[in-house]
C-alpha positions as CSV (number, residue, x, y, z in Angstrom):
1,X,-31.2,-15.3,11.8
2,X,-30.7,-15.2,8.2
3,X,-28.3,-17.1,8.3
4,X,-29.7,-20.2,9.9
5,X,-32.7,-19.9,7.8
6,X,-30.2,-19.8,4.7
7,X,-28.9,-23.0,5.8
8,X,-32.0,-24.5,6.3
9,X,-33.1,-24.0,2.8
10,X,-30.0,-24.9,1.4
11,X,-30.5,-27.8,3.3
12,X,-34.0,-28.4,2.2
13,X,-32.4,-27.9,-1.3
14,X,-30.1,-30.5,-0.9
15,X,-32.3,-33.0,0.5
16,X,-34.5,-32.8,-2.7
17,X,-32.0,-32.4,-5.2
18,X,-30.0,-35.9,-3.6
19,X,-33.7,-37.5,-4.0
20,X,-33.6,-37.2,-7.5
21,X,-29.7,-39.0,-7.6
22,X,-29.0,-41.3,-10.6
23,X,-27.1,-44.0,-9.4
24,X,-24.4,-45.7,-11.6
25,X,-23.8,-49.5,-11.7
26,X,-20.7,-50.3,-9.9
27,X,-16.8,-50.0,-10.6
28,X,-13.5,-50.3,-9.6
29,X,-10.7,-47.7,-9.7
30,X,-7.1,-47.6,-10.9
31,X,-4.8,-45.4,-9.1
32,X,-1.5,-44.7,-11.8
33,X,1.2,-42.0,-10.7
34,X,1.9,-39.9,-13.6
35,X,5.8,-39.8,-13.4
36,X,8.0,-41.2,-15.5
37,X,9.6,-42.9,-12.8
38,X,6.1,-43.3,-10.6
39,X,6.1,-47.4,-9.4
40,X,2.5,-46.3,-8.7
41,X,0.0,-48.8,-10.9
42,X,-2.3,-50.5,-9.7
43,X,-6.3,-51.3,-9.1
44,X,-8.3,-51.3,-6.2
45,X,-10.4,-54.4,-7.0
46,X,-11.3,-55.0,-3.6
47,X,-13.9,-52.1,-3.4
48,X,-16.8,-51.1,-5.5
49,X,-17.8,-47.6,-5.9
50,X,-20.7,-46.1,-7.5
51,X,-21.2,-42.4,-8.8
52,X,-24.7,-40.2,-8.1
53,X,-25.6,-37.5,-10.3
54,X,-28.5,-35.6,-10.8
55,X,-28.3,-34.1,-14.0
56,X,-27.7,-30.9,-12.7
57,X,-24.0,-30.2,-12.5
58,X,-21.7,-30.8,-15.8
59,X,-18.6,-29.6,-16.7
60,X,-19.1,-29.9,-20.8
61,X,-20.8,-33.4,-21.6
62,X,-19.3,-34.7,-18.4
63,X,-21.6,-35.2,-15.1
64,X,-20.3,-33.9,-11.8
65,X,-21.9,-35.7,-8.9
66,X,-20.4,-37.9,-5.6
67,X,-18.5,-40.8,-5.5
68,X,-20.0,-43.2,-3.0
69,X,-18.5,-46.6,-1.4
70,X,-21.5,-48.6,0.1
71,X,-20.8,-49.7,3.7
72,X,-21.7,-53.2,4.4
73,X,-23.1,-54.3,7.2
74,X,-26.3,-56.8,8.8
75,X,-29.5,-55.6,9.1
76,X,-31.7,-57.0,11.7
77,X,-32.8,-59.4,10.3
78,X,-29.6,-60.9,9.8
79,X,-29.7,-60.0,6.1
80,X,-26.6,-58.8,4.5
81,X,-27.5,-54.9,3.4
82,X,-25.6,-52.0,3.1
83,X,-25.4,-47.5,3.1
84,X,-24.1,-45.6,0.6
85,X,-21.4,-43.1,1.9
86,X,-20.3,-40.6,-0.1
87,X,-16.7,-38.9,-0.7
88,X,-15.8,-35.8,1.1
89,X,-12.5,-34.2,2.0
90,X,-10.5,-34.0,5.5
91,X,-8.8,-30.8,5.8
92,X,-5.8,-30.4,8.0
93,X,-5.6,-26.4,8.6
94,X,-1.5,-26.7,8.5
95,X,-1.4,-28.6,4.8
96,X,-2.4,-27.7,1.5
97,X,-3.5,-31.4,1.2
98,X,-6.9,-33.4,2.1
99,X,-7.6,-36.3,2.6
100,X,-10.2,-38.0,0.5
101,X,-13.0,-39.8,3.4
102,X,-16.2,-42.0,3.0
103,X,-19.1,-41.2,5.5
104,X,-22.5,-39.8,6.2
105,X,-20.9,-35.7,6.3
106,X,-23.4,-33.4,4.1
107,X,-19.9,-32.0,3.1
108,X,-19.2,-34.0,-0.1
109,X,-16.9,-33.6,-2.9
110,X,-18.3,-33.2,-6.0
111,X,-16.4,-35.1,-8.7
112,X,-16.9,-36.5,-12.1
113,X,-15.5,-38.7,-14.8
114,X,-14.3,-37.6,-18.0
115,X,-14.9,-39.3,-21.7
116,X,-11.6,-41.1,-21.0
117,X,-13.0,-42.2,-17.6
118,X,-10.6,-40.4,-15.9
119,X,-12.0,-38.5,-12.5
120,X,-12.0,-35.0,-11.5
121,X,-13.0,-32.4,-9.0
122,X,-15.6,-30.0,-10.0
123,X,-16.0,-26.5,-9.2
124,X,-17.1,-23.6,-11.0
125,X,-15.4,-20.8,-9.4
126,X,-11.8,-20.0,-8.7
127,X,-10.3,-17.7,-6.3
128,X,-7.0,-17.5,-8.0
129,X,-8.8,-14.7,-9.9
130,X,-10.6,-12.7,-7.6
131,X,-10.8,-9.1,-7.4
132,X,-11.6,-7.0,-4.2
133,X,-15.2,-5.9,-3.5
134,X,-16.0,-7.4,-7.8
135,X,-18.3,-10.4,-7.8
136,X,-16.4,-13.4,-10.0
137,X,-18.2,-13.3,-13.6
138,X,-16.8,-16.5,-14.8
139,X,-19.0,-19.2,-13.5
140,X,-18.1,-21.6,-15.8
141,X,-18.0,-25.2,-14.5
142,X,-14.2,-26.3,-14.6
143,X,-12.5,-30.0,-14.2
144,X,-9.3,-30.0,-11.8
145,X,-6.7,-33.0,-11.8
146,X,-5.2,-32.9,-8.3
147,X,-4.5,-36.1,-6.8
148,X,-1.8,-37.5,-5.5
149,X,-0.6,-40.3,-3.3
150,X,0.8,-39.4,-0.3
151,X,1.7,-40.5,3.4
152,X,-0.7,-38.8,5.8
153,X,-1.1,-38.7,9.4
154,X,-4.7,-39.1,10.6
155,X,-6.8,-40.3,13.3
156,X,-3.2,-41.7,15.1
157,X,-2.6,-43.4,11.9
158,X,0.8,-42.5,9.3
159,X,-0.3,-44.3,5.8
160,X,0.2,-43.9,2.4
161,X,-3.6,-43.7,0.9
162,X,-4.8,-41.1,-2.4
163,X,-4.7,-37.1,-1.7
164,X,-6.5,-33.7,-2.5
165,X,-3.8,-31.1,-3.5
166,X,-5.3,-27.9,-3.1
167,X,-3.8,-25.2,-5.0
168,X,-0.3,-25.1,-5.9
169,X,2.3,-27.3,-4.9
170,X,1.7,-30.1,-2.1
171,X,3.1,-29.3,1.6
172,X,3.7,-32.5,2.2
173,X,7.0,-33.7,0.2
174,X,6.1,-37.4,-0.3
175,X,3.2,-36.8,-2.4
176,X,3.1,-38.2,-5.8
177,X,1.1,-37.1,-8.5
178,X,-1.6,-39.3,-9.8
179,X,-4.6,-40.0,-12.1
180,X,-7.8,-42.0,-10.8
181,X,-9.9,-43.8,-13.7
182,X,-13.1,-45.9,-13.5
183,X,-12.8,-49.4,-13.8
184,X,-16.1,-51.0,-15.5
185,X,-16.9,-54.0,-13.8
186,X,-17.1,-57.1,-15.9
187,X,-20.5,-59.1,-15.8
């Protein structure tokens, strides 16, 4: 039972916490493989993407928040309107790698952009360094760089589309290493 009422509060939690979202204005990202011989280099101009933050979550200077695609659709009316969805990660139990997915899952991602505009995941503890039966100490908020473009199998579908590494080195041989940056939008 403490369990379920743990949730709940963490739920609660969330719910206020995602009130109180800043919303950026809209952007474009650019997907670069970081290889010397990558062919990867390129922008995907086709979608806009926004980022929320609350304030709450930094890593230095740098916010840590979602990364939300709005889904557009027709509202009753017959009025073009649309949901934010935000980013959240597929895991496959067999791979090392995940699969970056917008929906409506409470299970997001939290990412953020660096100075350069360059994005990142966000945590603020790692396992790597645990000791048995000692709480970590180190809570300090850390940026991680691990995407990659790979070809992934899911939902009966084999595509090529950006990937999660992670730890250590990807499962999946045709991943690529890669750097995601934010793309301003030009009024």
């Amino acid at each position: 039972m403490k369990f379920q009422l743990s949730a709940a509060l963490m739920g609660l939690a969330a719910t206020v916490v995602s009130a109180q979202d800043t919303q950026t204005a809209p952007f474009n990202l650019q997907i670069k493989g970081t290889n010397k011989s990558s062919k990867i280099n390129g922008s995907s101009i086709s979608s806009e993407y926004f980022f929320n933050y609350t304030g709450y979550n930094k890593v230095g200077n740098d916010e840590a928040g979602t990364l939300v695609w709005n889904l557009p659709y027709t509202d009753p009316n017959g009025n073009p309107a649309s949901e934010s969805q935000a980013m959240g990660l597929y895991f496959d139990s067999t791979s090392n790698v995940a699969a970056p997915m917008f929906g409506f899952s409470q299970f997001t991602f939290l990412v953020g952009f660096n100075s350069e505009g360059e994005l990142f995941g966000y945590n603020y503890v790692d396992d790597s360094k645990f000791i048995a039966g000692k709480a970590p100490t180190d809570l300090t908020p850390k940026a991680y760089y691990q995407w990659a473009v790979c070809w992934q199998y899911f939902t009966g579908y084999y595509y090529q589309s950006v990937a999660w590494v992670l730890a250590g080195a990807p499962h999946n041989p045709t991943c690529e290493p890669v750097e995601i940056t934010k793309v301003n939008i030009k009024a």
